[in-house]
C-alpha positions as YAML, in Angstrom:
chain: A
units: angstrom
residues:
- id: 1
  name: UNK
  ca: [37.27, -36.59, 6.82]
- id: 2
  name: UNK
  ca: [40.32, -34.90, 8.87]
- id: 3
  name: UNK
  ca: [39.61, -31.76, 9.58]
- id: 4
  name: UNK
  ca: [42.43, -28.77, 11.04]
- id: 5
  name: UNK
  ca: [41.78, -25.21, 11.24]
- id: 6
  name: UNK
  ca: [44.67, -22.57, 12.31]
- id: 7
  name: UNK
  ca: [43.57, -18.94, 13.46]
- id: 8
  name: UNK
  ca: [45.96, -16.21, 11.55]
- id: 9
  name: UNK
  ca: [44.42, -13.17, 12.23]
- id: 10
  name: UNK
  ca: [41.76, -11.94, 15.16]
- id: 11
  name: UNK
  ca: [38.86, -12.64, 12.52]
- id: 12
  name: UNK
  ca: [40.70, -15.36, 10.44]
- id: 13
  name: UNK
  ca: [41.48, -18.97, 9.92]
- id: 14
  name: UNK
  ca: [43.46, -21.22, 7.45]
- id: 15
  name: UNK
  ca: [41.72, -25.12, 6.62]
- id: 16
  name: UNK
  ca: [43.02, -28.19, 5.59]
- id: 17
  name: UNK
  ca: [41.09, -31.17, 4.87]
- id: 18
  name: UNK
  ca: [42.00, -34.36, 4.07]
- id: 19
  name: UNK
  ca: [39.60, -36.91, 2.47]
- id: 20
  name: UNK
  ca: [39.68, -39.88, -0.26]
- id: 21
  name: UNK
  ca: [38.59, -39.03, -4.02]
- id: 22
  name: UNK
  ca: [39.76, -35.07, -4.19]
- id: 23
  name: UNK
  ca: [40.99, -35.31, -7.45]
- id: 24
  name: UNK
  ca: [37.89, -37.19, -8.54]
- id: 25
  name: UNK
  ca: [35.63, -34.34, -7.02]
- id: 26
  name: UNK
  ca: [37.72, -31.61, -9.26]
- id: 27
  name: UNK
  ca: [37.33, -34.06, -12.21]
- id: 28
  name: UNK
  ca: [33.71, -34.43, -12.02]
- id: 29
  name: UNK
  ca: [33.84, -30.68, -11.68]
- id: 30
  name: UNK
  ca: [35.16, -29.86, -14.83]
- id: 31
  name: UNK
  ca: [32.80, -32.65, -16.50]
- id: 32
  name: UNK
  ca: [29.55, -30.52, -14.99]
- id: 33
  name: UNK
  ca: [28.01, -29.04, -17.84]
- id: 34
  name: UNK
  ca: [28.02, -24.96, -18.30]
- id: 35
  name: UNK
  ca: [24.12, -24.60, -18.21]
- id: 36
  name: UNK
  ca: [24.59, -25.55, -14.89]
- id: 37
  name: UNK
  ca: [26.93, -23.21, -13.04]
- id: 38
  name: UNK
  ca: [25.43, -19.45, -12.33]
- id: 39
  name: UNK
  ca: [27.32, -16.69, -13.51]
- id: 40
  name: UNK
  ca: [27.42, -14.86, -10.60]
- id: 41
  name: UNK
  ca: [29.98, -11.93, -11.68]
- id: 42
  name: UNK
  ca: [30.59, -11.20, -15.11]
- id: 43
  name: UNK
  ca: [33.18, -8.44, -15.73]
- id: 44
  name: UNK
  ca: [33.40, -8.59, -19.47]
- id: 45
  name: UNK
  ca: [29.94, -9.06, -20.23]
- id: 46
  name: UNK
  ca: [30.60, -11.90, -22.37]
- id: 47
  name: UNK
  ca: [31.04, -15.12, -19.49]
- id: 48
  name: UNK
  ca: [34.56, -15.28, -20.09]
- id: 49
  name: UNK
  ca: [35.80, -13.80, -16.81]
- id: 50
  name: UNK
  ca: [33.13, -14.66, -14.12]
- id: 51
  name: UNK
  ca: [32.85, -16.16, -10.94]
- id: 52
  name: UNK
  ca: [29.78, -18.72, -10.95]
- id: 53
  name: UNK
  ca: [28.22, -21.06, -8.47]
- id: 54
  name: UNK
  ca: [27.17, -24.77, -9.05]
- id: 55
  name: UNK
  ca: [23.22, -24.89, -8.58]
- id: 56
  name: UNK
  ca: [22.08, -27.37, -10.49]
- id: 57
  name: UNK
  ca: [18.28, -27.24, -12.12]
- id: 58
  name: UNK
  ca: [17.39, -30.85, -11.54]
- id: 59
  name: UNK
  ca: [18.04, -32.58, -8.58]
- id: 60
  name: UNK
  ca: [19.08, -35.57, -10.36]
- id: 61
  name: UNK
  ca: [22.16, -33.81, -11.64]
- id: 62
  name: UNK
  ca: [24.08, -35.18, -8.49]
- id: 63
  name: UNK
  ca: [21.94, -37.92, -7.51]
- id: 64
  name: UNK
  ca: [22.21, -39.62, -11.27]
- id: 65
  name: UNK
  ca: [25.40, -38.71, -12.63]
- id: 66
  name: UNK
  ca: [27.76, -37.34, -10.02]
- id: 67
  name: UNK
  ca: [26.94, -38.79, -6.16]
- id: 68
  name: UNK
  ca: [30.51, -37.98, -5.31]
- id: 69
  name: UNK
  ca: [29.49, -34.35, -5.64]
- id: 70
  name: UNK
  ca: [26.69, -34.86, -3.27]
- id: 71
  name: UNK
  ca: [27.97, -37.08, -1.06]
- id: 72
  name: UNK
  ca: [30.96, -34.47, -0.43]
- id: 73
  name: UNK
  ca: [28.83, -31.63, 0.60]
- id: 74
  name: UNK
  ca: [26.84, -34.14, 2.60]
- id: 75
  name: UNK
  ca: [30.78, -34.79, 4.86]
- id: 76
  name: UNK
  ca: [31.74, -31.34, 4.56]
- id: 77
  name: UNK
  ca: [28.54, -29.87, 6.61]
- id: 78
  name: UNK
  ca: [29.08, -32.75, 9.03]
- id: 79
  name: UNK
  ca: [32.42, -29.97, 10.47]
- id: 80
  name: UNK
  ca: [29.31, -27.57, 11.55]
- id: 81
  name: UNK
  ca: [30.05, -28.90, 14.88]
- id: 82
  name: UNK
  ca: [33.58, -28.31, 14.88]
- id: 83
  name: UNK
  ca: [33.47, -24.94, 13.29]
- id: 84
  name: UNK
  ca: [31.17, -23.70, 15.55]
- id: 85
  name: UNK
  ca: [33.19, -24.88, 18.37]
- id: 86
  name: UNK
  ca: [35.92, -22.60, 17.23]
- id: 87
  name: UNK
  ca: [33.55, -19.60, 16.07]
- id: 88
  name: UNK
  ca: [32.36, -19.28, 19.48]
- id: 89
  name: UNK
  ca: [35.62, -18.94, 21.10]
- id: 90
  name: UNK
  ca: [36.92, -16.00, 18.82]
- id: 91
  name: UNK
  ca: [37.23, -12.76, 20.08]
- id: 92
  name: UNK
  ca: [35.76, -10.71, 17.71]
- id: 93
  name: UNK
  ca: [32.44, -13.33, 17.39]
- id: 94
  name: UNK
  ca: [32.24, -12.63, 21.06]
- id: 95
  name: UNK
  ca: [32.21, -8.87, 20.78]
- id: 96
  name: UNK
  ca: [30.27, -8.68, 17.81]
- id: 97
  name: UNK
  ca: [27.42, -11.75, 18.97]
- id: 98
  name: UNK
  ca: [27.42, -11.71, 23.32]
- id: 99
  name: UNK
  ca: [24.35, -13.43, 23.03]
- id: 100
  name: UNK
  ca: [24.33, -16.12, 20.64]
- id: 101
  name: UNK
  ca: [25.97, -19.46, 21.74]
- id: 102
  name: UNK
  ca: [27.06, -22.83, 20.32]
- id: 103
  name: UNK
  ca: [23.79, -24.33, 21.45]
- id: 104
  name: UNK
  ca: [22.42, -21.51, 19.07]
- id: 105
  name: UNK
  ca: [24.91, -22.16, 16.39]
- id: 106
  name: UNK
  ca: [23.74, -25.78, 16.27]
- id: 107
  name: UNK
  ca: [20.03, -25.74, 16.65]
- id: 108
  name: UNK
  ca: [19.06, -22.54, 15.03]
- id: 109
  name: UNK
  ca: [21.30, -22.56, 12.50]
- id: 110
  name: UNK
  ca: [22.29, -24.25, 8.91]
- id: 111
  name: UNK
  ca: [25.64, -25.11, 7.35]
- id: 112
  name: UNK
  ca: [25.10, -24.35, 3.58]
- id: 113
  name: UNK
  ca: [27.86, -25.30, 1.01]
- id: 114
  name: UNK
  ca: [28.31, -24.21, -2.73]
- id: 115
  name: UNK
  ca: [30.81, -25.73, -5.59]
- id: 116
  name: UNK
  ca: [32.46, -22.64, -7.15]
- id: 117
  name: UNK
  ca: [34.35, -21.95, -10.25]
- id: 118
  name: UNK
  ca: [36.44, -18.27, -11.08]
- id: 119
  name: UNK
  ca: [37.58, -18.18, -14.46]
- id: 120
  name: UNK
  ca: [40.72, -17.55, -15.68]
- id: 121
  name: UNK
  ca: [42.61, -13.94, -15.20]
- id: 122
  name: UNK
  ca: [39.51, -12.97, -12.97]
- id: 123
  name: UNK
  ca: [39.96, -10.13, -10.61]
- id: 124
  name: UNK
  ca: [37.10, -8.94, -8.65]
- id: 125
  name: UNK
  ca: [35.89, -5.57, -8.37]
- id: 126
  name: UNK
  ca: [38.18, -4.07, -5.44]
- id: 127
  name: UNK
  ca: [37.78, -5.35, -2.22]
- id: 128
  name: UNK
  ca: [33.96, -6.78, -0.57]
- id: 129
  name: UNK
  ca: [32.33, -8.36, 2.03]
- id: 130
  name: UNK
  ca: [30.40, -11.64, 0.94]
- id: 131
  name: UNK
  ca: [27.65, -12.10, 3.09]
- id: 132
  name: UNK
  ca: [25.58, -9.55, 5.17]
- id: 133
  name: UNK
  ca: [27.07, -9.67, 8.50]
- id: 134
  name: UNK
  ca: [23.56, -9.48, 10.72]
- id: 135
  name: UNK
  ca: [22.52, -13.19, 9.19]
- id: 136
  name: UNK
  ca: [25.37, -14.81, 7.84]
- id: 137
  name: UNK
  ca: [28.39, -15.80, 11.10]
- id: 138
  name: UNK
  ca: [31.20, -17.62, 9.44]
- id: 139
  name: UNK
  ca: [31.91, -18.37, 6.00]
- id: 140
  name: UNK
  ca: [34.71, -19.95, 4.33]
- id: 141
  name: UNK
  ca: [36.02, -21.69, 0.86]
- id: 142
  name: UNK
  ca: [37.57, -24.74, 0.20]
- id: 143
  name: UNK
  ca: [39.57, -24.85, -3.36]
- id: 144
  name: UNK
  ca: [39.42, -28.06, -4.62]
- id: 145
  name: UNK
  ca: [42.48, -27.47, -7.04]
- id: 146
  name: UNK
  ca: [46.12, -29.14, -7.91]
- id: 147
  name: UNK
  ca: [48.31, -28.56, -5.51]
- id: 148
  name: UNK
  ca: [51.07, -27.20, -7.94]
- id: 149
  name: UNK
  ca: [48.03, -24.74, -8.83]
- id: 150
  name: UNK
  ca: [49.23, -21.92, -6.96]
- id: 151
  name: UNK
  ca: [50.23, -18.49, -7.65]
- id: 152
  name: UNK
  ca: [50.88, -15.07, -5.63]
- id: 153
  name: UNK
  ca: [47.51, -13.40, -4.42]
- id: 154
  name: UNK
  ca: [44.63, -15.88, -5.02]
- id: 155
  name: UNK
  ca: [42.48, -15.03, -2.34]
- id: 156
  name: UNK
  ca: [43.76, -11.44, -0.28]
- id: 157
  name: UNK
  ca: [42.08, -10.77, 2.83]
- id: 158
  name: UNK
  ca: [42.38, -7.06, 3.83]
- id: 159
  name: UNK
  ca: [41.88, -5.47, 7.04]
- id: 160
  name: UNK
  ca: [40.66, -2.05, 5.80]
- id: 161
  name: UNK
  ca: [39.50, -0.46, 2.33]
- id: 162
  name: UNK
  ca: [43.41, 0.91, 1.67]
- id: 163
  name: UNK
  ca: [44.28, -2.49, 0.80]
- id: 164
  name: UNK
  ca: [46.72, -2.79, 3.64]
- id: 165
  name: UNK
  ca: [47.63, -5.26, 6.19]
- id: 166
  name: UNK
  ca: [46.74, -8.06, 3.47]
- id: 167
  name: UNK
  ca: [47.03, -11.59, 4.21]
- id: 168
  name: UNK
  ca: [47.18, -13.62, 1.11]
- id: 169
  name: UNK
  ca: [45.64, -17.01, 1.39]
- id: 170
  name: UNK
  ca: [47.84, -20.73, 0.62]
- id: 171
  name: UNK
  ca: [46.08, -22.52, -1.92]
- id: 172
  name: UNK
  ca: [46.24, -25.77, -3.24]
- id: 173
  name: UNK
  ca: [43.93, -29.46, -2.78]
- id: 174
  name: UNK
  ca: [41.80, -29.31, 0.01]
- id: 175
  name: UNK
  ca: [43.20, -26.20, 1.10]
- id: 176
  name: UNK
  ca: [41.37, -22.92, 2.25]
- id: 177
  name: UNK
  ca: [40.00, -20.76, 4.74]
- id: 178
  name: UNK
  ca: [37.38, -19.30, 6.81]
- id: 179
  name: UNK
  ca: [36.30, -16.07, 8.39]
- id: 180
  name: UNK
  ca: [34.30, -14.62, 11.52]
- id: 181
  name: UNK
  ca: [31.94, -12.46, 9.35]
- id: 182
  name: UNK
  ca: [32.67, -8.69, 9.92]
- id: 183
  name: UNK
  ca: [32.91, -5.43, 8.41]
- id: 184
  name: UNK
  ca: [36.57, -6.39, 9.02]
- id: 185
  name: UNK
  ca: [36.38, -9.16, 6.58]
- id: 186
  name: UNK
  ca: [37.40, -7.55, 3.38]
- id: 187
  name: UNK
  ca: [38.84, -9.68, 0.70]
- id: 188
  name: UNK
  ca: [39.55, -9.72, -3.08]
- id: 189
  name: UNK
  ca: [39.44, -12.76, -5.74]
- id: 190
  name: UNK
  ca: [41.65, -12.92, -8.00]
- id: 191
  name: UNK
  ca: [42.79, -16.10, -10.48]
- id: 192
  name: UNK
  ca: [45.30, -15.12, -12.32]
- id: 193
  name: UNK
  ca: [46.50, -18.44, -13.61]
- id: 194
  name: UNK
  ca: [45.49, -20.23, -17.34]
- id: 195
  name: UNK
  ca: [42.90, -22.92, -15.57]
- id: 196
  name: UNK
  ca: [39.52, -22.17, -14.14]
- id: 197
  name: UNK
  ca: [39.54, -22.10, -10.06]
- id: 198
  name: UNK
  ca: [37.37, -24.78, -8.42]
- id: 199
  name: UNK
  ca: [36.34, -24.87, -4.95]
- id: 200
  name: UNK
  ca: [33.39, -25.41, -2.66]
- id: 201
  name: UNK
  ca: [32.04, -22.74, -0.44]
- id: 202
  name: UNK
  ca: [30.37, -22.94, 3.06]
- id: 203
  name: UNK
  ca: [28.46, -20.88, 5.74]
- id: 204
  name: UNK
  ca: [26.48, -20.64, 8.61]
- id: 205
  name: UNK
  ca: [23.60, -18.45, 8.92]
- id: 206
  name: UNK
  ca: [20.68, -17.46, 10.86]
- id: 207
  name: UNK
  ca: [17.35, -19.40, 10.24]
- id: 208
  name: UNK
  ca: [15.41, -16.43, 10.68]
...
């Protein structure tokens, strides 16, 4: 798996990945059955706009019918290295963490990953931090969509609650982003297109 990450903004980077079978990971996606995905965020109260995370209730769901699935989350936490090689040069990381070091990063420290689905015409409610910033230090997504898939304002990263200085996000296969976890790292999720909006997420957080 090729891996390239770009800084854009003091707390922000773009991703691109390239790796064999993407379009067979998005297809075994969709085939995933609905029981399994938790609704996460449900703004209609009715699961048709939602944002929901793959966790399966058997662990034979990937094993048996969809090692592909596995197997990718298995290569995409293999990049903790690299990411953490990059995390601990950023500015802000430095400022916000003087103490913590890659040696900490690796060894007392896990890469997690999540598949993740937003329905269609989903808008979140205004703009959010995902993870608590004294445990979770970088976290990113990965959309695992067509590349002909995208539209203005997917993802919007904002740089304060007015909803100014946003950065929207590219999106397409293999495509995403990450972020040095902040109160600076505000963002909104929005899919405004027809299909449901696949991706995988990832972070690294605190053992304790």
């Amino acid at each position: 798996m090729n891996f390239k990450i770009v800084q854009i903004d003091e707390h922000l980077y773009t991703i691109q990945l390239q790796f064999s079978h993407a379009y067979q990971i998005l297809s075994n996606l969709k085939e995933v059955d609905s029981h399994d995905w938790e609704i996460k965020e449900d703004h209609d109260g009715n699961n048709i706009k939602y944002i929901a995370n793959l966790q399966p209730k058997n662990k034979n769901l990937f094993t048996g019918k969809f090692p592909l699935l596995e197997n990718f989350e298995i290569e995409l936490r293999k990049l903790k290295e690299d990411i953490a090689t990059v995390v601990c040069q950023n500015n802000v990381f430095i400022k916000n963490n003087p103490e913590l070091t890659r040696d900490y990063l690796m060894n007392d420290c896990t890469m997690g990953t999540t598949y993740y689905a937003v329905s269609p015409n989903f808008t979140s409610r205004g703009f959010h931090i995902d993870e608590p910033v004294d445990k979770v230090l970088v976290h990113g997504l990965i959309y695992l969509i067509p590349d002909d898939f995208d539209r203005p304002e997917k993802s919007t990263v904002f740089k304060n609650y007015n909803g100014t200085h946003n950065i929207v996000i590219p999106t397409g296969m293999a495509l995403g982003w990450m972020v040095v976890n902040s109160h600076k790292s505000l963002h909104r999720v929005l899919n405004v297109d027809s299909e449901v909006r696949y991706g995988i997420k990832f972070h690294i957080i605190k053992n304790y």
